[in-house]
C-alpha positions as CSV (number, residue, x, y, z in Angstrom):
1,X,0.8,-3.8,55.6
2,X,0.4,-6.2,52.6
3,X,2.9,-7.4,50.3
4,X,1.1,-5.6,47.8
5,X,1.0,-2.3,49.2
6,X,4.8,-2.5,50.2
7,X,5.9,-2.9,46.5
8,X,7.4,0.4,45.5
9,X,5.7,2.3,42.4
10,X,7.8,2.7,39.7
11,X,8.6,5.8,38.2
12,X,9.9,7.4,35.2
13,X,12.6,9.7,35.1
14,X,13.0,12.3,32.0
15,X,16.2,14.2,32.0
16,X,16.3,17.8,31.8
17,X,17.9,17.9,28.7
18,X,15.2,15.4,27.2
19,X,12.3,17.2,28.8
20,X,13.9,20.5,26.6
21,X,14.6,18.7,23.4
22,X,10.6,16.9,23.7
23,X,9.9,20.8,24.5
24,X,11.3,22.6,21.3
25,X,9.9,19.4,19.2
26,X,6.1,20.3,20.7
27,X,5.8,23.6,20.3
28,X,8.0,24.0,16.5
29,X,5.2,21.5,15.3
30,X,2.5,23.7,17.1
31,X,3.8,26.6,15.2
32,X,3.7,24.9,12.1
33,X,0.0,23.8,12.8
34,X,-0.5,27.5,13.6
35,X,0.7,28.6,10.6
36,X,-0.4,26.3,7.9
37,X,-4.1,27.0,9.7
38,X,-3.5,30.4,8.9
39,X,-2.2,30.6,5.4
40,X,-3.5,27.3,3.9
41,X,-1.2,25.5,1.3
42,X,-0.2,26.9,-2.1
43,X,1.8,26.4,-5.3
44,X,5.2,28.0,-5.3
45,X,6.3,30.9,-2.7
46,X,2.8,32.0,-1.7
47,X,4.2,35.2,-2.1
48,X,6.5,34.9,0.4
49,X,10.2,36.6,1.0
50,X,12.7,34.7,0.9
51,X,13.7,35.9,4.5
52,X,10.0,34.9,5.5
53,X,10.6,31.3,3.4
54,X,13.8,30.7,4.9
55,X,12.4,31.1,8.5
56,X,9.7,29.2,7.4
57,X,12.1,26.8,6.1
58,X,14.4,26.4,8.8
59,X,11.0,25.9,11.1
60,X,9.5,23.1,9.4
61,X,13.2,21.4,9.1
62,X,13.7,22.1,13.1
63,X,10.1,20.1,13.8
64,X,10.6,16.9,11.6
65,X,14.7,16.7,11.5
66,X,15.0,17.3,15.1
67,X,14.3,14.2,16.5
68,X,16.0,12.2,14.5
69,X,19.3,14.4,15.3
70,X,19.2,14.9,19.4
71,X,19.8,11.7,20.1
72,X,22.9,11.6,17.6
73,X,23.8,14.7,19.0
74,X,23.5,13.5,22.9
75,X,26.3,10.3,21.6
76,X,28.5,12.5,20.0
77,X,28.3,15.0,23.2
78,X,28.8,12.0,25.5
79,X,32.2,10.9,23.7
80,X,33.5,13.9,25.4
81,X,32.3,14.3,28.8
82,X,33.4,18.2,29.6
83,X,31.1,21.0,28.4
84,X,28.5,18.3,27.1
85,X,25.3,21.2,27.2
86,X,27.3,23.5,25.2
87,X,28.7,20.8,22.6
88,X,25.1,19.5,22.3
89,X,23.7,22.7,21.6
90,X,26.3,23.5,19.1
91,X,25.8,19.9,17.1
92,X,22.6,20.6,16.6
93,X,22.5,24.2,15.4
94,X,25.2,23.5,13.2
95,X,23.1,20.3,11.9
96,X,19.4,22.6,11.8
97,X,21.6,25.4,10.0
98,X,22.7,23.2,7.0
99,X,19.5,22.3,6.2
100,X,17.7,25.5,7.1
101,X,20.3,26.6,4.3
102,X,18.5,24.3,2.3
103,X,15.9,26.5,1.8
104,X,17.6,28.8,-0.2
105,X,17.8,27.1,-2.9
106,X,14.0,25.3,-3.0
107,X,12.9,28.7,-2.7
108,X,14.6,29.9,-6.2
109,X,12.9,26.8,-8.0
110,X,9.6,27.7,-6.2
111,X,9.7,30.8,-7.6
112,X,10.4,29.4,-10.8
113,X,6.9,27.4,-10.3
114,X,5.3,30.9,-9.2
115,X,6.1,32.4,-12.6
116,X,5.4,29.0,-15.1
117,X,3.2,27.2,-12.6
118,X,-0.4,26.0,-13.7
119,X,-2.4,22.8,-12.6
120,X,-0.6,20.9,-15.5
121,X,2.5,21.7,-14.4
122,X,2.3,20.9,-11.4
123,X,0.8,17.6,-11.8
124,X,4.0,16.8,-14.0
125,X,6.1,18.0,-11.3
126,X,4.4,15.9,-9.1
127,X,5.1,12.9,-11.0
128,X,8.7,13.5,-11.6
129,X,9.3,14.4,-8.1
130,X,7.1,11.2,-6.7
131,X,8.7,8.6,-9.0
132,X,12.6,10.2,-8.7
133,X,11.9,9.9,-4.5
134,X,10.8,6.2,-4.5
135,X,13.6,5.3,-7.1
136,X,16.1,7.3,-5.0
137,X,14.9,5.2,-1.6
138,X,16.2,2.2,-3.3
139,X,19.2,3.1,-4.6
140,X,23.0,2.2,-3.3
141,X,23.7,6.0,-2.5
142,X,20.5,6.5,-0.4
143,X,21.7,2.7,1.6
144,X,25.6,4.3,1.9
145,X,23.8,7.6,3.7
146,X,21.0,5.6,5.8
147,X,23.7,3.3,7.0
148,X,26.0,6.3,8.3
149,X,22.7,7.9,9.7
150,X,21.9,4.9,11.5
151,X,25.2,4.5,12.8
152,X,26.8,7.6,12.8
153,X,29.4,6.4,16.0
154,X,32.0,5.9,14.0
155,X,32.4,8.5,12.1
156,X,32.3,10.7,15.1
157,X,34.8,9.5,16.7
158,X,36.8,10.1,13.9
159,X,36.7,13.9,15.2
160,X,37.7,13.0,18.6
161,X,41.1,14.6,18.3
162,X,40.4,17.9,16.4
163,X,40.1,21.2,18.2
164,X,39.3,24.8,17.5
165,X,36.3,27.0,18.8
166,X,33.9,25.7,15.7
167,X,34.7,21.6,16.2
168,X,31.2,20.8,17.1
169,X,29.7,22.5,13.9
170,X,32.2,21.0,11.7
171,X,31.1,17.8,13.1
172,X,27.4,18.7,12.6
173,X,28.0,19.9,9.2
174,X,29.5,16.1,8.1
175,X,27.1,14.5,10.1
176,X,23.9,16.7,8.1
177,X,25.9,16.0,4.3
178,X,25.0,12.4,5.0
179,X,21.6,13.2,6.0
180,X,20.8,15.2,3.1
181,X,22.5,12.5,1.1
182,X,19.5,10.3,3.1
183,X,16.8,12.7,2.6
184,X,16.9,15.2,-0.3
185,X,14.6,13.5,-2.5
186,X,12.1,13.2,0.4
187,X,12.1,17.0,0.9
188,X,12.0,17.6,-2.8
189,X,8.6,16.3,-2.6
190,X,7.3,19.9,-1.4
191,X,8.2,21.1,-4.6
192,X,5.1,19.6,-6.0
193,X,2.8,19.3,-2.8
194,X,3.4,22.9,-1.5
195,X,5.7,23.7,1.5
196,X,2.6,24.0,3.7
197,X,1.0,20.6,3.6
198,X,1.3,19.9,7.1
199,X,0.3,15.7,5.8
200,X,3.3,15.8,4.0
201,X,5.3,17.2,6.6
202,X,3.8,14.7,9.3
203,X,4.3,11.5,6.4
204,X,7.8,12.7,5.8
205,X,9.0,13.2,9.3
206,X,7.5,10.1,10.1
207,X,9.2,8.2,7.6
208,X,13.0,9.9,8.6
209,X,12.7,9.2,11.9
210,X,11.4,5.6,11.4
211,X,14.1,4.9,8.6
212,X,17.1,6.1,11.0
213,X,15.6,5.1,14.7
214,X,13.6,1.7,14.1
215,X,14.9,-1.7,13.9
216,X,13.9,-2.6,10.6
217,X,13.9,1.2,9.4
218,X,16.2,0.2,6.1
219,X,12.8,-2.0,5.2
220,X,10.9,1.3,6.4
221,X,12.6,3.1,3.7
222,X,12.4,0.8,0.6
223,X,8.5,0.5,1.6
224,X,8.7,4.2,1.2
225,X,10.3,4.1,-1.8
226,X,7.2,1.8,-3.4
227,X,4.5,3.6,-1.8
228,X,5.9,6.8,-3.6
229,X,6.1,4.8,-7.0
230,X,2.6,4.3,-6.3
231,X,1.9,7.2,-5.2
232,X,3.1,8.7,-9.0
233,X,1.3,6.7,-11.0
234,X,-1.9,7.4,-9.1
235,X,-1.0,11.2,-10.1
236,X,-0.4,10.4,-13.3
237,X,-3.3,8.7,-13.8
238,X,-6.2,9.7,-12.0
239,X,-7.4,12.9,-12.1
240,X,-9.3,12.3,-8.5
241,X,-6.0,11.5,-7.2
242,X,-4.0,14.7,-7.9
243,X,-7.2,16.5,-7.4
244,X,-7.5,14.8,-3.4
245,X,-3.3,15.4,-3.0
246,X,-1.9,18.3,-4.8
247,X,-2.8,22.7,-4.7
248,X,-4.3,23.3,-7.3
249,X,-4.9,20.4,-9.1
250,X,-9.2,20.3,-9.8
251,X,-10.1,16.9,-12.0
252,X,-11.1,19.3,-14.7
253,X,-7.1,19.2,-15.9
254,X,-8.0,15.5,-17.1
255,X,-8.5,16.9,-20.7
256,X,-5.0,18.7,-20.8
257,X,-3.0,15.7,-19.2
258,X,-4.8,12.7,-21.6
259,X,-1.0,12.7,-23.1
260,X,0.7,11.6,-20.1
C-alpha cells in the first residue's frame, strides 16, 4: 500500500440541526420561486387578504431573515446547555413572528397604493423609498443596530438569569427590535418594487446576511447604502430605468414625470 493511498479522506460532517435549518431555508425560497412564477409581481396587495399577505409575508421574511438568525439563535441556545432544541426553536419563532408581524402594517400602506396608485406614483415612491434606504444605511442608528446584530453575545447574556415559560421569545423579541432597527428601510423598498420581486428579495437577503455574517459586512452595508442612492436617481431620471425595475412603470410616464 502506498503512502498515498493510506492517507485518510476527509470528510465533512453537517449536524442535524444544520442539515434542518439548510432544509427549511431551501424549500421557503422554493416556495417563494413557486409562487412569484405563479402570480407574477404587482403594485399594491394584488388583491390579496390580508391573512393571504401576512402568510405571504411571514414566508418571504422566514427565507431571507432566516439565515442570518439560526446561527444567532444556535449561540444564544449554547449559553445554556439543557433543552437547547427546544430553546432554539423557540428563539427563532419568536424572532420570524416579529417580523412576520411586520406585515401588517406594509399591507395597510399597500392598500393605500391599491386605491391612489398609478405609474407616477409609483415611480415617486420609488424614489423616496430608494434615496430614504441608502441615506438610512449610513446613518449612526442603522451602525448602533448592525453592531448589536453582528455581535449580539452580549446582549444575550444579559438574559442569562431570567426565567418564565416565554424567556426565549422575550429574548427573540429584543434580539429582532435591533434587526428591524438594521433592516426596516431595506424591507420598505417592496413598497415601491412589489412584494413579489423575487430580484429584490434575492438583493436584499443577500445584502442582510452579508452586512451581519461577513468580515467587512459594515463596508457591505454603506456600499449598499450608495448603490441605492444610485439606484434613485436612475429612477428619477430615466424613464428606461423605472421602466426595466418597477410594476408598472412603461417609459411612456416620461411626459407626466418631466417635473421631477
Amino acid at each position: 500500500m502506498t503512502a498515498a493511498s493510506s492517507t485518510p479522506t476527509p470528510t465533512i460532517e453537517v449536524s442535524p440541526a444544520t442539515l434542518a435549518w439548510l432544509s427549511v431555508v431551501a424549500l421557503t425560497w422554493a416556495a417563494l420561486f413557486v409562487i412569484v412564477h405563479t402570480m407574477g409581481n404587482g403594485i399594491g396587495t394584488m388583491d390579496l387578504g390580508l391573512g393571504e399577505f401576512v402568510g405571504m409575508w411571514a414566508l418571504m421574511m422566514t427565507a431571507m431573515m432566516l439565515p442570518a438568525v439560526a446561527p444567532v439563535a444556535s449561540l444564544y441556545a449554547r449559553t445554556i446547555p439543557a433543552g437547547q432544541p427546544r430553546r432554539w426553536l423557540l428563539f427563532v419563532a419568536g424572532y420570524l413572528l416579529v417580523w412576520a408581524s411586520v406585515g401588517v402594517p406594509v399591507y395597510g400602506v399597500l392598500r393605500i397604493l391599491d386605491r391612489v396608485g398609478s405609474d407616477t406614483t409609483v415611480r415617486v415612491l420609488a424614489v423616496i423609498v430608494l434615496a430614504a434606504a441608502g441615506v438610512y444605511q449610513l446613518t449612526p442608528l442603522k451602525a448602533v443596530c448592525l453592531r448589536h446584530c453582528r455581535s449580539p453575545l452580549g446582549q444575550l447574556l444579559r438574559y442569562g438569569n431570567v426565567t418564565g415559560r416565554f424567556k426565549e421569545l422575550r429574548v427573540a423579541a429584543h434580539h429582532a427590535a435591533f434587526c428591524l432597527g438594521c433592516c426596516w428601510m431595506l424591507m420598505a423598498i417592496f413598497l415601491a418594487f412589489g412584494v413579489m420581486n423575487v430580484w429584490a428579495m434575492v438583493g436584499l437577503a443577500a445584502v442582510v446576511v452579508g452586512e451581519k455574517m461577513l468580515r467587512h459586512g459594515v463596508v457591505l452595508g454603506q456600499a449598499a447604502g450608495v448603490v441605492l442612492l444610485a439606484l434613485a436617481i436612475g429612477v428619477a431620471v430615466s424613464p428606461r430605468t423605472a421602466s426595466a425595475i418597477l410594476p408598472g412603470a412603461p417609459a411612456h410616464m416620461a411626459t407626466s414625470m418631466t417635473g421631477m
